[in-house]
C-alpha positions as a Markdown table, in Angstrom:
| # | Residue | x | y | z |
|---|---|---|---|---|
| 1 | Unk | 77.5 | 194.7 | 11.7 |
| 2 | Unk | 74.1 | 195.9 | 11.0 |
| 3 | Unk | 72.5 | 192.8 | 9.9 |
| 4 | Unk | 74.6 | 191.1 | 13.5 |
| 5 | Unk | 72.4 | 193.9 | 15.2 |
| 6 | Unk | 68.9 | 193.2 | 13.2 |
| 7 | Unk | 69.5 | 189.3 | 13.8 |
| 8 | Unk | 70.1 | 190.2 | 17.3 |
| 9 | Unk | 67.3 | 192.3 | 18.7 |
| 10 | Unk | 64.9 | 190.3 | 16.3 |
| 11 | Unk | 66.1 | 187.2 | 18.1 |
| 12 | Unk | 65.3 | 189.1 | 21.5 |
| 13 | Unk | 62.4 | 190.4 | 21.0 |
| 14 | Unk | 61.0 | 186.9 | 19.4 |
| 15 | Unk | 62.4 | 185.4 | 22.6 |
| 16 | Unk | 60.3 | 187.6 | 24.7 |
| 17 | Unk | 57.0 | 187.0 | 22.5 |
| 18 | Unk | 57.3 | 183.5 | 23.3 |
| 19 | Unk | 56.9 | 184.3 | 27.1 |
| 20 | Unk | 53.3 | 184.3 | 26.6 |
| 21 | Unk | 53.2 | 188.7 | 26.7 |
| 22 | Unk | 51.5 | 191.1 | 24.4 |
| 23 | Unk | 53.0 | 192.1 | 21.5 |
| 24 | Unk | 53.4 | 195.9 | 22.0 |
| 25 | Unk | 54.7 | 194.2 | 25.4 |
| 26 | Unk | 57.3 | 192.7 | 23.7 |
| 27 | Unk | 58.3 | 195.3 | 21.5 |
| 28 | Unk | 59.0 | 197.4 | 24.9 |
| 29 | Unk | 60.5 | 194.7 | 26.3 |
| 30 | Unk | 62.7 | 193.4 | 23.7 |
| 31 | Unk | 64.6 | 196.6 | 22.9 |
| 32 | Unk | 65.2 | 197.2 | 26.2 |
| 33 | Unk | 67.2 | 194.2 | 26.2 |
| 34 | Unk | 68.9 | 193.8 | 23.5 |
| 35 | Unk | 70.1 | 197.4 | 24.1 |
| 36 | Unk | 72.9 | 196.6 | 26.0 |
| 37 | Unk | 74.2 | 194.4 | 23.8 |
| 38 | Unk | 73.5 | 196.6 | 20.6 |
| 39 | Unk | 75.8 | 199.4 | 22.4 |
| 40 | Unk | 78.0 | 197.1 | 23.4 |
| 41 | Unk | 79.0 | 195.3 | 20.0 |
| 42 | Unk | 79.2 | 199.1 | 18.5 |
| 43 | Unk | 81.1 | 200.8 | 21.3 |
| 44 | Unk | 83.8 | 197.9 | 20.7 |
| 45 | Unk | 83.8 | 198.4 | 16.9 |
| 46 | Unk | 84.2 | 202.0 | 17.2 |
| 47 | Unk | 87.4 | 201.9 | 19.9 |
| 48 | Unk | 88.6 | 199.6 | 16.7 |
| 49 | Unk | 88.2 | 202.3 | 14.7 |
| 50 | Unk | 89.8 | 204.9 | 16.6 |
| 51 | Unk | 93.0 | 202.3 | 17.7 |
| 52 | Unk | 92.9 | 202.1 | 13.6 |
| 53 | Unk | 92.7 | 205.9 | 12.8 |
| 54 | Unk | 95.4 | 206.4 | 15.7 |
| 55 | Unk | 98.3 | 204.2 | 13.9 |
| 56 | Unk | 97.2 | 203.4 | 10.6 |
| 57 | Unk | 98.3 | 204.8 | 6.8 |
| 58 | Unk | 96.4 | 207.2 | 5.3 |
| 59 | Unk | 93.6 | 204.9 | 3.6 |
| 60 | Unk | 93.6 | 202.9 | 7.3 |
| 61 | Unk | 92.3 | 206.4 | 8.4 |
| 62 | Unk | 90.0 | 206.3 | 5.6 |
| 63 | Unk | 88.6 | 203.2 | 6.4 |
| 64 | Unk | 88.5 | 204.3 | 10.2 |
| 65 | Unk | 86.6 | 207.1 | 9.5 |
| 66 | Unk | 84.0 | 205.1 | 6.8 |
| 67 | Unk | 83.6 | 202.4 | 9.7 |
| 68 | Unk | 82.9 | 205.2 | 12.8 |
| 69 | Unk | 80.4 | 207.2 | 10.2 |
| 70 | Unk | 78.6 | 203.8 | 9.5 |
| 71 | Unk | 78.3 | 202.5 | 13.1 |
| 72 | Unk | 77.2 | 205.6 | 14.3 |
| 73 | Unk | 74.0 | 205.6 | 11.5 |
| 74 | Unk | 73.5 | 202.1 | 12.5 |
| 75 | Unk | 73.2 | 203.1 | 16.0 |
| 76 | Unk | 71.0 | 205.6 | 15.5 |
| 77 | Unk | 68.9 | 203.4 | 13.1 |
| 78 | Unk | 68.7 | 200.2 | 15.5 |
| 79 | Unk | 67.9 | 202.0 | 18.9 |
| 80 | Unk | 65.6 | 204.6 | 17.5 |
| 81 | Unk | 64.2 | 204.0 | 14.0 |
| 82 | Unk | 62.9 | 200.5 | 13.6 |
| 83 | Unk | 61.5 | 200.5 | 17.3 |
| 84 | Unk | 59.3 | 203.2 | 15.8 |
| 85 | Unk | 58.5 | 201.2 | 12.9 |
| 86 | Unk | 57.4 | 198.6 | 14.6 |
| 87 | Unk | 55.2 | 200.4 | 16.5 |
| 88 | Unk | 53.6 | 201.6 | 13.9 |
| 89 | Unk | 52.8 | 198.3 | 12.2 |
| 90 | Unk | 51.5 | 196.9 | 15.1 |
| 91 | Unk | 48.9 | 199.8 | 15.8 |
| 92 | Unk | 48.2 | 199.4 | 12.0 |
| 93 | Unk | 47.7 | 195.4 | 11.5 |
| 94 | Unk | 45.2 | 193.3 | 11.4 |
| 95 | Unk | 44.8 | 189.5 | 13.4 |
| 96 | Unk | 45.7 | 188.2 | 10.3 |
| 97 | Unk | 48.5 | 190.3 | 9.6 |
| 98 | Unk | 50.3 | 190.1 | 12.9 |
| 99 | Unk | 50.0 | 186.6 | 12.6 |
| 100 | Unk | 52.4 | 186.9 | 9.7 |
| 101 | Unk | 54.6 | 189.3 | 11.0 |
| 102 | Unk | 54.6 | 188.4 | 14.7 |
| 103 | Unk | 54.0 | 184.4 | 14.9 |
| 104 | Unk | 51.1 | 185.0 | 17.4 |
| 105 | Unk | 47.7 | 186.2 | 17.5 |
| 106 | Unk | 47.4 | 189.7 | 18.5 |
| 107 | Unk | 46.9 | 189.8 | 22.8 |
């Protein structure tokens, strides 16, 4: 589910360079859209989960419980931690390098 979520806001935010913005524009404006979607694929995972934990077996909870506590880190890791990281690569990078990283020349 994480790498559905890194494919998916990567994909977004890509999308958005191409519309001819900035980069730190993009950034902005490509987590704020793929938020929705992020909560959205999670939320319905984790109402899995719970259904799961509310009429399984013992190792059904088990696995209910291992699914919530990942989701919920992944979560927290998609909408907070690698916005932040990019950030701080771009304020960091040189032409060249966001070149590499970004598939445009820094604007």
């Amino acid at each position: 589910m994480y790498t559905l979520e890194l494919a998916l806001r990567n994909r977004i935010l890509f999308l958005v360079l191409k519309d001819g913005k900035s980069i730190k524009k993009s950034i902005e404006d490509g987590y704020a859209n793929a938020l929705s979607a992020i909560l959205d694929a999670n939320v319905t995972t984790l109402i899995a989960a719970f259904v799961l934990y509310g009429y399984g077996s013992s190792s059904i909870k088990g696995f209910a419980i291992t699914i919530s506590i990942g989701i919920l880190a992944s979560m927290l890791t998609a909408i907070f931690c690698t916005k932040g990281v990019y950030q701080s690569l771009y304020s960091k990078m040189s032409d060249k390098d966001c070149k590499v990283w970004f598939g445009i020349k820094r604007g």
